[in-house]
C-alpha positions in Angstrom: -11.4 5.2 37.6 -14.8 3.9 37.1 -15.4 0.6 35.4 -18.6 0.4 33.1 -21.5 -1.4 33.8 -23.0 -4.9 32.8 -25.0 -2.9 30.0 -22.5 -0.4 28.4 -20.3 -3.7 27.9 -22.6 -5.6 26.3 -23.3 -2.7 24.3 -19.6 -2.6 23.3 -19.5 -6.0 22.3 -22.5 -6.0 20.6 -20.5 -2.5 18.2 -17.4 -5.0 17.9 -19.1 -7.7 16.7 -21.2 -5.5 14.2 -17.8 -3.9 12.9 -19.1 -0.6 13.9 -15.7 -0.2 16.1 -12.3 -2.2 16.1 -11.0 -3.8 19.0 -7.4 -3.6 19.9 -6.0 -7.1 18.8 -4.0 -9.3 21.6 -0.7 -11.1 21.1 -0.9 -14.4 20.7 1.7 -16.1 23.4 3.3 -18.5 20.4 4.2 -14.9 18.7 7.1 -14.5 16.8 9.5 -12.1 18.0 9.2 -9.9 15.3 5.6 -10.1 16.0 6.1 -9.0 19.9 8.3 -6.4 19.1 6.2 -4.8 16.5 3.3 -5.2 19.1 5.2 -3.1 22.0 6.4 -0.4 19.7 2.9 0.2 19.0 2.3 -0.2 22.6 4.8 2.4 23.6 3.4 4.5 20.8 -0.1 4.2 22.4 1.7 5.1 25.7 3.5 8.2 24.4 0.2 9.5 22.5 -1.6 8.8 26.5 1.5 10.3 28.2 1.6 14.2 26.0 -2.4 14.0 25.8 -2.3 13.6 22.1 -5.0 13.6 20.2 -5.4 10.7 17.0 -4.8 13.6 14.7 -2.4 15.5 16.2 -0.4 12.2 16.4 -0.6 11.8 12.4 0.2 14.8 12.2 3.6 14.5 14.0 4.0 11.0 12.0 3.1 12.2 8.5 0.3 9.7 8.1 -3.3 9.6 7.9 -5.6 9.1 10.4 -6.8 5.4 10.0 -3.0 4.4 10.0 -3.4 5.8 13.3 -5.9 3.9 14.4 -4.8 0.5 13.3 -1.2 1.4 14.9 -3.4 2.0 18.7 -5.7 -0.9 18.1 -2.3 -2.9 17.7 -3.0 -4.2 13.9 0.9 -5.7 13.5 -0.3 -7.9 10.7 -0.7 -4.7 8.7 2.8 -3.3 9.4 6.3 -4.0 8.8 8.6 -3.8 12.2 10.7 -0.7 10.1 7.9 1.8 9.6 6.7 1.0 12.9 9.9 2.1 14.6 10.1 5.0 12.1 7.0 6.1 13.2 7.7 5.8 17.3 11.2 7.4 16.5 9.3 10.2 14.3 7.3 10.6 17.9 10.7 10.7 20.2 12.5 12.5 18.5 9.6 15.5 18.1 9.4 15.3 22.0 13.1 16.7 21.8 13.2 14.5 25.3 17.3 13.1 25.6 16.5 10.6 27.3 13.8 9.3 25.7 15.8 8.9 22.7 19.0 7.7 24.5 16.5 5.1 26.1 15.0 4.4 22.4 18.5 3.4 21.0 19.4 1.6 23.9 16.1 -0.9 23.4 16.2 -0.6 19.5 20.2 -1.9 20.1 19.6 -4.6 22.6 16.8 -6.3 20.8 18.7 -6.7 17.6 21.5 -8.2 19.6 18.5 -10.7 21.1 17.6 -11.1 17.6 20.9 -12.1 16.2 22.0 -14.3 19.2 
């Protein structure tokens, strides 16, 4: 992989600043961990979507939701989501993969962090 040069980055920064594109938002390290885990589920989203060579549509599609709630779910937008759709939407994703386990693994993490969260 190739990294871009001085120009095309400046160029980038130059569209961000503008608005013309969105970056993807950072976690802050003080996070809650509500916060973090709403953060990695669309993380893993972003993974799976790289992972089955998904397109940003065919990924609503699976979903149910329109495109730009697609978008701010990959550019990691948490403060525009509650942690429940969030894993509704991952789960909608796991389960369509029909992958065992994937979704074994899915429980397993959605069950240990509650237990974090409790403690």
């Amino acid at each position: 992989m190739s990294y871009p040069d001085r120009e095309r980055i400046f160029k980038v920064l130059d569209k961000i600043k503008s608005g013309k594109i969105k970056s993807t938002e950072a976690l802050d390290a003080s996070a809650s961990p509500l916060d973090k885990m709403k953060f990695n589920v669309c993380q893993q989203i972003l993974k799976f979507k790289r992972e089955h060579n998904y397109s940003n549509l065919e990924l609503a599609e699976i979903i149910g939701v329109g495109p730009a709630i697609i978008s701010r779910i990959l550019h990691c937008q948490i403060d525009r989501f509650k942690v429940d759709s969030l894993l509704n939407y991952y789960f909608a994703l796991v389960i369509s993969s029909k992958n065992n386990k994937l979704i074994k693994q899915f429980n397993e993490e959605l069950s240990e962090f509650l237990k974090d969260l409790a403690a």
